[in-house]
PyMOL Python script that loads the backbone (N, CA, C, O; Angstrom):
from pymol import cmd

cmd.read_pdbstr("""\
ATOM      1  N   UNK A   1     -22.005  -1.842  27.275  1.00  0.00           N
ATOM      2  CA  UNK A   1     -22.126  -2.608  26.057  1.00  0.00           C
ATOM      3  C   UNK A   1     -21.564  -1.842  24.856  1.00  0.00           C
ATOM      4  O   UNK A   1     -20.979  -2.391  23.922  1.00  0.00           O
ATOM      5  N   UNK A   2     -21.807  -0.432  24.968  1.00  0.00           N
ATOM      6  CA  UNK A   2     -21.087   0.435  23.878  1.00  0.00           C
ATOM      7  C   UNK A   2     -19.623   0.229  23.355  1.00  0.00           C
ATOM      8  O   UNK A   2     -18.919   0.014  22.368  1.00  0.00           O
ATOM      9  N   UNK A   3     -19.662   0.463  24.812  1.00  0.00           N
ATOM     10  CA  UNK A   3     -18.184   0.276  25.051  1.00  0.00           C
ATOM     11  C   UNK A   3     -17.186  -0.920  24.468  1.00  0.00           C
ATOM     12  O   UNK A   3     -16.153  -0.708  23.833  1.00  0.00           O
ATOM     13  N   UNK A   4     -17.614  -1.956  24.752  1.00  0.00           N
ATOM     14  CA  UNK A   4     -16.880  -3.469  24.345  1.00  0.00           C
ATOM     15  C   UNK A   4     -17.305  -3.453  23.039  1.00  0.00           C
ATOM     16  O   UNK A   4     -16.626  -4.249  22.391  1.00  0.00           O
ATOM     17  N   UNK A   5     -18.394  -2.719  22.152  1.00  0.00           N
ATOM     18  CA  UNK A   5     -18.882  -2.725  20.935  1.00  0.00           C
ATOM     19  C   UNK A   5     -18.034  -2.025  19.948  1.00  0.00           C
ATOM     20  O   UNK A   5     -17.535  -2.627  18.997  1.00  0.00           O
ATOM     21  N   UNK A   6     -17.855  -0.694  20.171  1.00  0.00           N
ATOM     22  CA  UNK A   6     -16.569   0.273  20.167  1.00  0.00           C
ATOM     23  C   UNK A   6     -14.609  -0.294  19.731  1.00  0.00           C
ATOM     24  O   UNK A   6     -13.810  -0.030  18.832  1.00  0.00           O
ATOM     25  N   UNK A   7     -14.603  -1.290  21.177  1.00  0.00           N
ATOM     26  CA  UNK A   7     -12.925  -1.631  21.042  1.00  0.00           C
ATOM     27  C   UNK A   7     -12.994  -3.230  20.306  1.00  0.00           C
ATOM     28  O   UNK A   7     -12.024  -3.963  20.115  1.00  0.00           O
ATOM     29  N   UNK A   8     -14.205  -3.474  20.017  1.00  0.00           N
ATOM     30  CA  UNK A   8     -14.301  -4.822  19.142  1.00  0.00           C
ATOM     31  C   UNK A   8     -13.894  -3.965  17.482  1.00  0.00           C
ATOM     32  O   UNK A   8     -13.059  -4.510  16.760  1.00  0.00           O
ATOM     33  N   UNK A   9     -14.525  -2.711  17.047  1.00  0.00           N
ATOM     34  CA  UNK A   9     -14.590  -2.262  16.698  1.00  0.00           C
ATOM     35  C   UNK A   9     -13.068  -1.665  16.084  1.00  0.00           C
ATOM     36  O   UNK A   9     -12.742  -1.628  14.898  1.00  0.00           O
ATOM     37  N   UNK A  10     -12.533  -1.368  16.866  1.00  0.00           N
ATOM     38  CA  UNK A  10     -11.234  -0.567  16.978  1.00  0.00           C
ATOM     39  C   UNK A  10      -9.865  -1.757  16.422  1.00  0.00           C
ATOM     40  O   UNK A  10      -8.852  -1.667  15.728  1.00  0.00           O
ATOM     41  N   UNK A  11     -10.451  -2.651  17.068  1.00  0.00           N
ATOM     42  CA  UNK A  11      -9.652  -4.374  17.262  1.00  0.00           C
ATOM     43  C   UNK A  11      -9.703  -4.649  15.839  1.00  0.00           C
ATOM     44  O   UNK A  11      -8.584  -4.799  15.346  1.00  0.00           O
ATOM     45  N   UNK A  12     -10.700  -4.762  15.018  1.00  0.00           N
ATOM     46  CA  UNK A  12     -11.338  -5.482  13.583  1.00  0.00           C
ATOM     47  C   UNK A  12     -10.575  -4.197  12.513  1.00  0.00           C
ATOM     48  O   UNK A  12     -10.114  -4.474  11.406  1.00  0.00           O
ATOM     49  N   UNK A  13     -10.567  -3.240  12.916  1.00  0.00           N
ATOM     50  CA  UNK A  13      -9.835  -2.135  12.353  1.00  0.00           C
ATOM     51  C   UNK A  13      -8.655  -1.933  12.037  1.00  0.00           C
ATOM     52  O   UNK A  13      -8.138  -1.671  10.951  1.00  0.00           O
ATOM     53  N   UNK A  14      -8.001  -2.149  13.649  1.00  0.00           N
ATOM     54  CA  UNK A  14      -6.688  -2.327  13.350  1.00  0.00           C
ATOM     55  C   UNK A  14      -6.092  -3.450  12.866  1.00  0.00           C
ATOM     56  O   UNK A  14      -4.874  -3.431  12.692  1.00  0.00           O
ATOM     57  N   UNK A  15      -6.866  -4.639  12.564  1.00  0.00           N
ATOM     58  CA  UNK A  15      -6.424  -5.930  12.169  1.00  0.00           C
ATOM     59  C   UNK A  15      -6.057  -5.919  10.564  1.00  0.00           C
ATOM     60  O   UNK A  15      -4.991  -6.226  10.031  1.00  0.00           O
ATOM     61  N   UNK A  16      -7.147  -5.517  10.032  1.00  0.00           N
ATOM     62  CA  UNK A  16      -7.883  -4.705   8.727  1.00  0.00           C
ATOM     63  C   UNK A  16      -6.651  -3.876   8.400  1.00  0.00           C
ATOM     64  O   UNK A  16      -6.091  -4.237   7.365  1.00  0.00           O
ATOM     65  N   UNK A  17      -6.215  -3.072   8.901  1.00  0.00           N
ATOM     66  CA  UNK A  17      -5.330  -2.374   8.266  1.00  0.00           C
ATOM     67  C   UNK A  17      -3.592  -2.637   8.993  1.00  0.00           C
ATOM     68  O   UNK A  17      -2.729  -1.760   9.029  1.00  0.00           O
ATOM     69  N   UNK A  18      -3.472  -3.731   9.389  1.00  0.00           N
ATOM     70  CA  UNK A  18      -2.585  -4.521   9.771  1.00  0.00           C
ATOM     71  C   UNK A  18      -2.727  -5.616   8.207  1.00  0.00           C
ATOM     72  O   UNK A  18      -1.674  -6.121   7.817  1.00  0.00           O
ATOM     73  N   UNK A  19      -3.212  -5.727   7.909  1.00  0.00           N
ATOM     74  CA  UNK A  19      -3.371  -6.730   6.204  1.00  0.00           C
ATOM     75  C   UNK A  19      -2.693  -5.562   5.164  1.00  0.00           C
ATOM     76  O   UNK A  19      -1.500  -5.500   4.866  1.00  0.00           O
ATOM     77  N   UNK A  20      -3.375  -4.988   4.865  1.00  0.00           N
ATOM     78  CA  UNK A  20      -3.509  -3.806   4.497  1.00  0.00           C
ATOM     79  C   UNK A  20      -2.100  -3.631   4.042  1.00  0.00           C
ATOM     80  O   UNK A  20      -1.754  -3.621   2.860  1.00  0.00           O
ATOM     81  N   UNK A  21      -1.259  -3.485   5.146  1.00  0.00           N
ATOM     82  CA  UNK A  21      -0.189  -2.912   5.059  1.00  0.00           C
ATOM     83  C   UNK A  21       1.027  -4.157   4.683  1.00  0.00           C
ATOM     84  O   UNK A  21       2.241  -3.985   4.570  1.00  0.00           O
ATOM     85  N   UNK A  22       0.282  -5.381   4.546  1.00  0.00           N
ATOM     86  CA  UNK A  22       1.345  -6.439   4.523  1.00  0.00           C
ATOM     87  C   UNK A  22       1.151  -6.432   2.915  1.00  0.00           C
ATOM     88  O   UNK A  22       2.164  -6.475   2.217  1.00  0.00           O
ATOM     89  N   UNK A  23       0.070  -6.387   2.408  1.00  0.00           N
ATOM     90  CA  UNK A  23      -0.237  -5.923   1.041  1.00  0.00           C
ATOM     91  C   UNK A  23       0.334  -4.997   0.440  1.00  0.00           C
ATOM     92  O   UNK A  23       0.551  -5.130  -0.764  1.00  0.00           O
ATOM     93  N   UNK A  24       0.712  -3.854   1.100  1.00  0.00           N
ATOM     94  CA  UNK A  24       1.223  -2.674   0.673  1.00  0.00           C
ATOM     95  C   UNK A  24       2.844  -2.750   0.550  1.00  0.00           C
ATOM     96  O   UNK A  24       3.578  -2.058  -0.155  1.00  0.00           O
ATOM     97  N   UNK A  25       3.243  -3.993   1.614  1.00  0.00           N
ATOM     98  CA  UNK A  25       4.576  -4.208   1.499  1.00  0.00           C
ATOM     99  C   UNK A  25       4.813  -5.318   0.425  1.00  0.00           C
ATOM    100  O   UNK A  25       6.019  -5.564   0.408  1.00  0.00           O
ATOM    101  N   UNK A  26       4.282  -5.915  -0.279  1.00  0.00           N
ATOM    102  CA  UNK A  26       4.335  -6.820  -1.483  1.00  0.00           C
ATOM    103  C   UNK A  26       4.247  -8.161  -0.997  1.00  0.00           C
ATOM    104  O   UNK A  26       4.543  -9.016  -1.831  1.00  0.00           O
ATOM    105  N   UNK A  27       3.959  -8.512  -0.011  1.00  0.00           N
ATOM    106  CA  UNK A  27       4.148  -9.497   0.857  1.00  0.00           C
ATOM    107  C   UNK A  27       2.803 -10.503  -0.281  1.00  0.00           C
ATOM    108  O   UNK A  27       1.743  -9.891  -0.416  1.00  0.00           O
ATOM    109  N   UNK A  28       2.872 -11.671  -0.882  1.00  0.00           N
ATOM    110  CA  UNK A  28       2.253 -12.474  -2.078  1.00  0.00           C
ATOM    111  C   UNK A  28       1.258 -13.687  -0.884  1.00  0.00           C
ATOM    112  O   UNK A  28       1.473 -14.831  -0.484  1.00  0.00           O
ATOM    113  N   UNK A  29       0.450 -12.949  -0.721  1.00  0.00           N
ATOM    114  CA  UNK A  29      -0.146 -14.297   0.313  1.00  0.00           C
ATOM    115  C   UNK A  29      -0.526 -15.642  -0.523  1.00  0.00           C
ATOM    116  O   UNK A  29      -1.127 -15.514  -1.590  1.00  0.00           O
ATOM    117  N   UNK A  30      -0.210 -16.800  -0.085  1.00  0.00           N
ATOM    118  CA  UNK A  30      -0.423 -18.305  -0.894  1.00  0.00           C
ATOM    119  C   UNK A  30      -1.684 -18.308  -1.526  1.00  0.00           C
ATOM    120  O   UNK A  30      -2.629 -17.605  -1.166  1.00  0.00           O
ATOM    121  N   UNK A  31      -1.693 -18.925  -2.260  1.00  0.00           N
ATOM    122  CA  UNK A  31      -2.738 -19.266  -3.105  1.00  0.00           C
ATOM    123  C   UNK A  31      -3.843 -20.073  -2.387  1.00  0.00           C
ATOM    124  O   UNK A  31      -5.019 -19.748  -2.552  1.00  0.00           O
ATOM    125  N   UNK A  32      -3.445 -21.299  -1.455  1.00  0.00           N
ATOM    126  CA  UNK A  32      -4.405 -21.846  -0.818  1.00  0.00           C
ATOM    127  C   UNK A  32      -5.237 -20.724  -0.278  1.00  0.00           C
ATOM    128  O   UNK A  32      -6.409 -20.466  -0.555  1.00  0.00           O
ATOM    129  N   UNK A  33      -4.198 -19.924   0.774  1.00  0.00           N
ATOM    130  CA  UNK A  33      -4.678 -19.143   1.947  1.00  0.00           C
ATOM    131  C   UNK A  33      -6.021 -17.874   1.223  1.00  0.00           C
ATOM    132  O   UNK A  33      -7.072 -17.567   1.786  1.00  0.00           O
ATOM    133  N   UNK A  34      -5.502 -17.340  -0.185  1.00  0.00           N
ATOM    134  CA  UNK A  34      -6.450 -16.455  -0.941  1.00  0.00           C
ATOM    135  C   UNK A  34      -7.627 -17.469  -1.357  1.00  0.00           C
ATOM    136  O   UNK A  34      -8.602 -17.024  -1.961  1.00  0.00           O
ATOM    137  N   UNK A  35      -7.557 -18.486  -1.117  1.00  0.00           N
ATOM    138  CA  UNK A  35      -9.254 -19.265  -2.030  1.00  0.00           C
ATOM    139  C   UNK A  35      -9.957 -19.538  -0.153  1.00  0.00           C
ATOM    140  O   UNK A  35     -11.160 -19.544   0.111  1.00  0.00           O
ATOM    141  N   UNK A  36      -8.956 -19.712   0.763  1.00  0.00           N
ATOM    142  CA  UNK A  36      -9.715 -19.863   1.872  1.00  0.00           C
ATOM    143  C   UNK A  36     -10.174 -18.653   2.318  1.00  0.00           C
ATOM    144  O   UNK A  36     -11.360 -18.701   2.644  1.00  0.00           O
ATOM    145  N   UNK A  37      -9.662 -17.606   2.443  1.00  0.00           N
ATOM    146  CA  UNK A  37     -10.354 -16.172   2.574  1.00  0.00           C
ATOM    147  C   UNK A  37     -11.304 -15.055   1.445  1.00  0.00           C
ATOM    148  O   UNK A  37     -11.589 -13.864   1.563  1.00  0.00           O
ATOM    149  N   UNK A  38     -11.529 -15.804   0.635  1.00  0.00           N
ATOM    150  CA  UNK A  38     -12.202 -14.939  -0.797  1.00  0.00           C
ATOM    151  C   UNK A  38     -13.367 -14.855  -0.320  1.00  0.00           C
ATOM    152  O   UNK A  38     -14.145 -15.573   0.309  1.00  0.00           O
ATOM    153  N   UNK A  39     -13.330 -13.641  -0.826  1.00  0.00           N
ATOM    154  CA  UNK A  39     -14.999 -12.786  -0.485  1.00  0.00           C
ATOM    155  C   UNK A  39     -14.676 -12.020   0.665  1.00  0.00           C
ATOM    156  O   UNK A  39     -15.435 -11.071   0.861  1.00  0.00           O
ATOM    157  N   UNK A  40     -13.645 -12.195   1.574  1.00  0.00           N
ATOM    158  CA  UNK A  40     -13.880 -11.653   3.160  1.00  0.00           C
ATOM    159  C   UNK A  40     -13.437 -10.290   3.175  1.00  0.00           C
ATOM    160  O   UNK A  40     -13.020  -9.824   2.115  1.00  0.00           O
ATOM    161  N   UNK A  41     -13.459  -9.548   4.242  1.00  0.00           N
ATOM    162  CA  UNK A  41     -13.193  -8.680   4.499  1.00  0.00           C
ATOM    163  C   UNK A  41     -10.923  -8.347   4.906  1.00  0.00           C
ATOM    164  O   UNK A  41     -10.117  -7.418   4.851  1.00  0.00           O
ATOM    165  N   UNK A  42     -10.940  -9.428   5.168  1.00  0.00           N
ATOM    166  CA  UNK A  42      -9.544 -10.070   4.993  1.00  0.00           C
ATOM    167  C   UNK A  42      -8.608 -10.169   3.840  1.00  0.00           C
ATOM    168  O   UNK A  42      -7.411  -9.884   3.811  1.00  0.00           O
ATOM    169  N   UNK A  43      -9.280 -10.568   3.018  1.00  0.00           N
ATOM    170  CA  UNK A  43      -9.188 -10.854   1.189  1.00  0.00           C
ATOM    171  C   UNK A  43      -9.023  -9.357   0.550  1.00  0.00           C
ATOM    172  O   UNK A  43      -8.026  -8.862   0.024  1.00  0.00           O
ATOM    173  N   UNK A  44     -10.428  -8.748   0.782  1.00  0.00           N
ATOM    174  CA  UNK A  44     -10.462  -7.324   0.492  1.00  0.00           C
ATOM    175  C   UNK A  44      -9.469  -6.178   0.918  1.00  0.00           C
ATOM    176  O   UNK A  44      -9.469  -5.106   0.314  1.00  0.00           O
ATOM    177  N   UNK A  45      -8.686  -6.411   1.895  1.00  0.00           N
ATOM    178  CA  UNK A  45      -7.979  -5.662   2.594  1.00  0.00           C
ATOM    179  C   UNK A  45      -6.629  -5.302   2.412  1.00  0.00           C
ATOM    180  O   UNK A  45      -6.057  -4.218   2.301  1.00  0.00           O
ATOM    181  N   UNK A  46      -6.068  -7.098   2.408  1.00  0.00           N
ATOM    182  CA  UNK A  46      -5.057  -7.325   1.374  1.00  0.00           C
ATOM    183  C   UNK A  46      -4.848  -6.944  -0.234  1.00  0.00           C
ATOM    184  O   UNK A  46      -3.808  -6.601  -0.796  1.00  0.00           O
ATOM    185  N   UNK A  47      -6.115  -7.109  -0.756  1.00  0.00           N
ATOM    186  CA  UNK A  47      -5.831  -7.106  -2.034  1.00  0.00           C
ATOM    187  C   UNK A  47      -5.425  -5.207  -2.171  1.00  0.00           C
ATOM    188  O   UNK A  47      -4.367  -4.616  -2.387  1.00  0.00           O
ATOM    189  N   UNK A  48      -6.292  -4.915  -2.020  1.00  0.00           N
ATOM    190  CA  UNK A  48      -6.007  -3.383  -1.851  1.00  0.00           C
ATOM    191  C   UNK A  48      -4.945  -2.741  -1.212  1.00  0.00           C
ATOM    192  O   UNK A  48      -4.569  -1.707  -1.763  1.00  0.00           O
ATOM    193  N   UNK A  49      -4.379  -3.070  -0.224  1.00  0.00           N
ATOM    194  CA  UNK A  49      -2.915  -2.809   0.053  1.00  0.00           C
ATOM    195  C   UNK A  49      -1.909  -3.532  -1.167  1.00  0.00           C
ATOM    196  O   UNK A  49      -1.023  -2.882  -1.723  1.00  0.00           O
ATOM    197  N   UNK A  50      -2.162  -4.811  -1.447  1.00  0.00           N
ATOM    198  CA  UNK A  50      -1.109  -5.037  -2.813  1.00  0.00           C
ATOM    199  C   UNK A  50      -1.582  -4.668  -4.166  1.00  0.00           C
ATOM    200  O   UNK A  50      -0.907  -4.784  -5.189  1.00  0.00           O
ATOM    201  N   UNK A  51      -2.777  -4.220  -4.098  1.00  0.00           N
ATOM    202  CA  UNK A  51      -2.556  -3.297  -5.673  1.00  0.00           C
ATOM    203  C   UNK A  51      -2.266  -1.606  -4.874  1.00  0.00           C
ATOM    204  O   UNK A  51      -2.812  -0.745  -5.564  1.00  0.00           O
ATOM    205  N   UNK A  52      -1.778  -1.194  -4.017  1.00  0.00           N
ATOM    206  CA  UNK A  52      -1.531   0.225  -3.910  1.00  0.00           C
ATOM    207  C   UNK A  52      -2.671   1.192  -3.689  1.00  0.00           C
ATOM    208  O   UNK A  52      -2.590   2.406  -3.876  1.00  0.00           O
ATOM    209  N   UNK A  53      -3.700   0.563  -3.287  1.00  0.00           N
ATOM    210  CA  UNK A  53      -5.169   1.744  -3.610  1.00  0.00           C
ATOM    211  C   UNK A  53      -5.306   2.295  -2.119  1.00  0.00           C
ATOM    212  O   UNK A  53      -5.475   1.624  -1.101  1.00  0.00           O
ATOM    213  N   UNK A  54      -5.213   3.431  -2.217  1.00  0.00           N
ATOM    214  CA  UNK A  54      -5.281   4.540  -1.075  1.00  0.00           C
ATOM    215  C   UNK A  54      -6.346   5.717  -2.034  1.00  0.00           C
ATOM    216  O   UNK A  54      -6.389   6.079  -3.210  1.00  0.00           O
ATOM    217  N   UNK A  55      -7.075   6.012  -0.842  1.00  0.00           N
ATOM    218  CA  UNK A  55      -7.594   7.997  -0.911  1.00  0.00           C
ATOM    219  C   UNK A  55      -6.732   8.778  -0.100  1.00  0.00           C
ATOM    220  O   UNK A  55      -6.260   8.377   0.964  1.00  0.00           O
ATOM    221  N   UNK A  56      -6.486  10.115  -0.701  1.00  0.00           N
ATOM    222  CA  UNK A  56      -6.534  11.210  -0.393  1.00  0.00           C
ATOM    223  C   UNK A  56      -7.502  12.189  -0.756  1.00  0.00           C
ATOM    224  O   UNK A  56      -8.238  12.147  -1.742  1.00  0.00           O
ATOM    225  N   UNK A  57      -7.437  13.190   0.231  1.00  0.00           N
ATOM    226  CA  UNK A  57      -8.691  14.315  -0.360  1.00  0.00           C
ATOM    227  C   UNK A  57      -9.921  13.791  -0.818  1.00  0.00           C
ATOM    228  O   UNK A  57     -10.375  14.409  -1.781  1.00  0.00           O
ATOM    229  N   UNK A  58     -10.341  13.198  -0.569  1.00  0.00           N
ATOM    230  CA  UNK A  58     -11.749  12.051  -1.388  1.00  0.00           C
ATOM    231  C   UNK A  58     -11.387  11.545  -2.903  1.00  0.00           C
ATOM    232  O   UNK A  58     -12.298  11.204  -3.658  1.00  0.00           O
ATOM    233  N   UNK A  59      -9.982  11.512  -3.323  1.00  0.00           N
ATOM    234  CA  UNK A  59      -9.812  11.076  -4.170  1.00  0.00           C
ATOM    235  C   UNK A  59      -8.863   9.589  -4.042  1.00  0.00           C
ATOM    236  O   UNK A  59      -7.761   9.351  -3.548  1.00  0.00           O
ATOM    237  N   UNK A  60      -9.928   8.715  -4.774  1.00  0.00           N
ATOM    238  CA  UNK A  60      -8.982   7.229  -4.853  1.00  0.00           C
ATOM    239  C   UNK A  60      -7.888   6.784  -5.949  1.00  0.00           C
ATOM    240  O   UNK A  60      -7.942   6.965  -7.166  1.00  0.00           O
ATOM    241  N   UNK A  61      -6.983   6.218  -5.271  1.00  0.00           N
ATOM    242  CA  UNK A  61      -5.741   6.067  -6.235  1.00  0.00           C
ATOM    243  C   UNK A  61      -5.491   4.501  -6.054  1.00  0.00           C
ATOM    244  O   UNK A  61      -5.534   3.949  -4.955  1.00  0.00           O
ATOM    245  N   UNK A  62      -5.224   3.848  -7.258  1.00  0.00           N
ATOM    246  CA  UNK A  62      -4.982   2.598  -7.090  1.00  0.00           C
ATOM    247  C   UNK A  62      -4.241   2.704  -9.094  1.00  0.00           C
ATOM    248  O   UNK A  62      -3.508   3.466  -9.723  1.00  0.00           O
ATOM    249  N   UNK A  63      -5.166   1.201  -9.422  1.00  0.00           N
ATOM    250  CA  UNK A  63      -4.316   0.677 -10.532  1.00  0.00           C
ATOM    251  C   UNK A  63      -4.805   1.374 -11.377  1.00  0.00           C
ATOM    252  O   UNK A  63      -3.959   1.584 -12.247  1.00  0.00           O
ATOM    253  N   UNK A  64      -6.265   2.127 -11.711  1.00  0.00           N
ATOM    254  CA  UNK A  64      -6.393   2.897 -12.782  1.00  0.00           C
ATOM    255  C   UNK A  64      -6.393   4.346 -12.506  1.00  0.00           C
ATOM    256  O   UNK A  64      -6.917   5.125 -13.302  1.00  0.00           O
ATOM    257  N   UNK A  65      -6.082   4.567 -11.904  1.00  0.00           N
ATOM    258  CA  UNK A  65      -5.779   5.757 -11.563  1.00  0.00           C
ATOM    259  C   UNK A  65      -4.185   6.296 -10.554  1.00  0.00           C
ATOM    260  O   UNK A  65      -4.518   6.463  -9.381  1.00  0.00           O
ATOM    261  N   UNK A  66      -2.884   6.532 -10.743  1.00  0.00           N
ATOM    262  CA  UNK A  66      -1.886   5.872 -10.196  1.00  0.00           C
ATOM    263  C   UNK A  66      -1.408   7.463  -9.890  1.00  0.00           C
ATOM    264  O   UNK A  66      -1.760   8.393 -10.615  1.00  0.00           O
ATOM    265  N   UNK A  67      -0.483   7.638  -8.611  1.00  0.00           N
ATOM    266  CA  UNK A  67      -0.444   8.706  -7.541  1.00  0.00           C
ATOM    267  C   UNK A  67       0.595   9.157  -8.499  1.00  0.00           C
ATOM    268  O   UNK A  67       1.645   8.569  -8.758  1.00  0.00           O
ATOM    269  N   UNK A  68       0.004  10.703  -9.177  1.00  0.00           N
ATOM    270  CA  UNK A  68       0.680  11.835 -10.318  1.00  0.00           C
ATOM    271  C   UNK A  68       1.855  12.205  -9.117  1.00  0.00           C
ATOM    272  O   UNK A  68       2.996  12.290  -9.573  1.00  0.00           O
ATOM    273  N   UNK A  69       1.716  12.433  -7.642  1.00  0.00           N
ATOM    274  CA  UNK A  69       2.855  13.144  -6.825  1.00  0.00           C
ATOM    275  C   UNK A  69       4.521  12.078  -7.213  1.00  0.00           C
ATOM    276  O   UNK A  69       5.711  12.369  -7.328  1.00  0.00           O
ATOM    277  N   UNK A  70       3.780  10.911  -7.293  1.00  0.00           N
ATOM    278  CA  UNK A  70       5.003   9.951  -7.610  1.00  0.00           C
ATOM    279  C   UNK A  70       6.092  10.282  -9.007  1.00  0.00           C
ATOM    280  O   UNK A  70       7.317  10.315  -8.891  1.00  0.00           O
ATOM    281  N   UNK A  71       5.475  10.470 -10.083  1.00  0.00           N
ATOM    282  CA  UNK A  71       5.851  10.753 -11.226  1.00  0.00           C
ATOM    283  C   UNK A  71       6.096  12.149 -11.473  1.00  0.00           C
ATOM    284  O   UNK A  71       6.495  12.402 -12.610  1.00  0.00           O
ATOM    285  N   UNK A  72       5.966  13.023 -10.757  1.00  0.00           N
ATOM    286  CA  UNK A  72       6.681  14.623 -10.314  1.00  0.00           C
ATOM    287  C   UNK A  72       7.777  14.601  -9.963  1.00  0.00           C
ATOM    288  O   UNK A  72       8.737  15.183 -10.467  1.00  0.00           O
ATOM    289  N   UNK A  73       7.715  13.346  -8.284  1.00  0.00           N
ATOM    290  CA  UNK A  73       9.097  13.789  -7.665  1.00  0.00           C
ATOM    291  C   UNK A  73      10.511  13.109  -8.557  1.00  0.00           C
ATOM    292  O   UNK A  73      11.688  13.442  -8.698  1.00  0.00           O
ATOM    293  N   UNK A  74       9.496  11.800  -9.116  1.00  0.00           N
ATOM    294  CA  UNK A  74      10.799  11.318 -10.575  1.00  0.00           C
ATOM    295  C   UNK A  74      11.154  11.966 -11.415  1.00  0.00           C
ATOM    296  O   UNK A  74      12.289  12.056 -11.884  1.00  0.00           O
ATOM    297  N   UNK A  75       9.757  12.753 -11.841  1.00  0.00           N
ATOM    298  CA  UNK A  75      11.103  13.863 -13.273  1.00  0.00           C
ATOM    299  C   UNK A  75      11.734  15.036 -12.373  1.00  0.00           C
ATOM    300  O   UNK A  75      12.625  15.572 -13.032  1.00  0.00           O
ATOM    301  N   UNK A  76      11.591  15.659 -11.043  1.00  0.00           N
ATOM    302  CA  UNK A  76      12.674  16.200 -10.939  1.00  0.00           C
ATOM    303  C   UNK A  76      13.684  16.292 -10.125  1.00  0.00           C
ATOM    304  O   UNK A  76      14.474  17.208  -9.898  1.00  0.00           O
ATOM    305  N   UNK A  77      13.501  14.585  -9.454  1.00  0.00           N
ATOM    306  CA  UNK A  77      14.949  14.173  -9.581  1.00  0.00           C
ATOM    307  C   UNK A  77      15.768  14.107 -10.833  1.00  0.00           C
ATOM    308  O   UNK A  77      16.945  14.434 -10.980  1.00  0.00           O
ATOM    309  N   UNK A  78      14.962  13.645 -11.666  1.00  0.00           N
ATOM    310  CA  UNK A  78      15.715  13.304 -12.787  1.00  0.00           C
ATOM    311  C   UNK A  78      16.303  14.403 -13.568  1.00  0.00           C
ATOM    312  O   UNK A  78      17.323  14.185 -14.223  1.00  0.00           O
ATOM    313  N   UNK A  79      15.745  15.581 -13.558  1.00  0.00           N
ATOM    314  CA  UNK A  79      16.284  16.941 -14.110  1.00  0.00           C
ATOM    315  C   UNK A  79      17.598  17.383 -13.753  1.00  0.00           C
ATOM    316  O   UNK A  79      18.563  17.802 -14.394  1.00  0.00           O
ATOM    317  N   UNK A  80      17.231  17.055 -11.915  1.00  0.00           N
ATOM    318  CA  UNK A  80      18.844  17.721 -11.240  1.00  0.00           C
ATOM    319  C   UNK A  80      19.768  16.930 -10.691  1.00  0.00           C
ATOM    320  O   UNK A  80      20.558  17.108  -9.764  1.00  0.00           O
ATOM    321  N   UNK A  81      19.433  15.543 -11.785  1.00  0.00           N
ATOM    322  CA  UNK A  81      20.530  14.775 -11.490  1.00  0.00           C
ATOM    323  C   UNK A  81      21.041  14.363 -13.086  1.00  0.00           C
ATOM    324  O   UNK A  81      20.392  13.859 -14.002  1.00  0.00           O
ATOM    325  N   UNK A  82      22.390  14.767 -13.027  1.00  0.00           N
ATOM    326  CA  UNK A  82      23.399  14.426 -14.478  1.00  0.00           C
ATOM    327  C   UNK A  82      24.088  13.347 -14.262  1.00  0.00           C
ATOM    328  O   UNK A  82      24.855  13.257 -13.303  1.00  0.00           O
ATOM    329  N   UNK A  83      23.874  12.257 -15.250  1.00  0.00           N
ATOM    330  CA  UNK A  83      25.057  10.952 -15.895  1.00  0.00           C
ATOM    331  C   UNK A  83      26.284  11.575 -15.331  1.00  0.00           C
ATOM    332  O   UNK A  83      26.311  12.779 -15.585  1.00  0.00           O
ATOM    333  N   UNK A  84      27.150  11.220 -14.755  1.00  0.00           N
ATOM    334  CA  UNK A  84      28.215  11.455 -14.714  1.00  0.00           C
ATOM    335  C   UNK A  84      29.140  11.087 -15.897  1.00  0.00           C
ATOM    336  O   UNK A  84      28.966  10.076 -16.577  1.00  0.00           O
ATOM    337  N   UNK A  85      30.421  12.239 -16.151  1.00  0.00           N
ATOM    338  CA  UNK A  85      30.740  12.072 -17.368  1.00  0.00           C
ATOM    339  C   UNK A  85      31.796  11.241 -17.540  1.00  0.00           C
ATOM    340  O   UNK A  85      32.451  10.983 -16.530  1.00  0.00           O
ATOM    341  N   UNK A  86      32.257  10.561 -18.997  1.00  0.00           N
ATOM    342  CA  UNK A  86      32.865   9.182 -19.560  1.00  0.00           C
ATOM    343  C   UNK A  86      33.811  10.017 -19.726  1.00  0.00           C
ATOM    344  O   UNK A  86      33.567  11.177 -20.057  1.00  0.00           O
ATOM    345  N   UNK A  87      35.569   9.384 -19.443  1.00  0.00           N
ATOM    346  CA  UNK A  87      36.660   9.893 -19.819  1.00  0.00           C
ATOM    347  C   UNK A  87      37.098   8.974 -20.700  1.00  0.00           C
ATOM    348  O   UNK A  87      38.168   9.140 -21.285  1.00  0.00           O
TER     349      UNK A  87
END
""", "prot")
cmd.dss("prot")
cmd.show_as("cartoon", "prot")
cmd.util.cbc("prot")
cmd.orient("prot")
């Protein structure tokens, strides 16, 4: 019984973060389909993959709080890369 309790478990998980990631890819689920799933665990899953909210280190990153590694590797690309010059 553990057992089938476990990969039900594993199943609801990977489904969960199978959303997750369709969210994370910008993917705009319909409007009907978000008022038929609100409140769920479905709803929740998505939404959080399309606003970007991940932890690392026990720290959560989403919309008020937005991943500082991102805005590093932009300024220094941006340092060691020059406009090419106008003749």
């Amino acid at each position: 019984m553990m057992l089938i309790q476990r990969k039900l478990v594993d199943i609801t998980n990977s489904l969960y973060h199978r959303i997750y990631l369709l969210g994370w890819r910008g993917w705009i689920m319909p409007r009907y389909l978000r008022k038929l799933i609100a409140h769920s665990e479905i709803h929740r899953s998505w939404f959080l993959g399309y606003n970007a909210y991940f932890e690392e280190d026990g720290v959560a990153y989403g919309l008020a709080r937005p991943y500082a590694k991102v805005f590093e590797t932009l300024n220094i690309c941006l340092l060691y890369t020059s406009p090419s010059p106008r003749d």
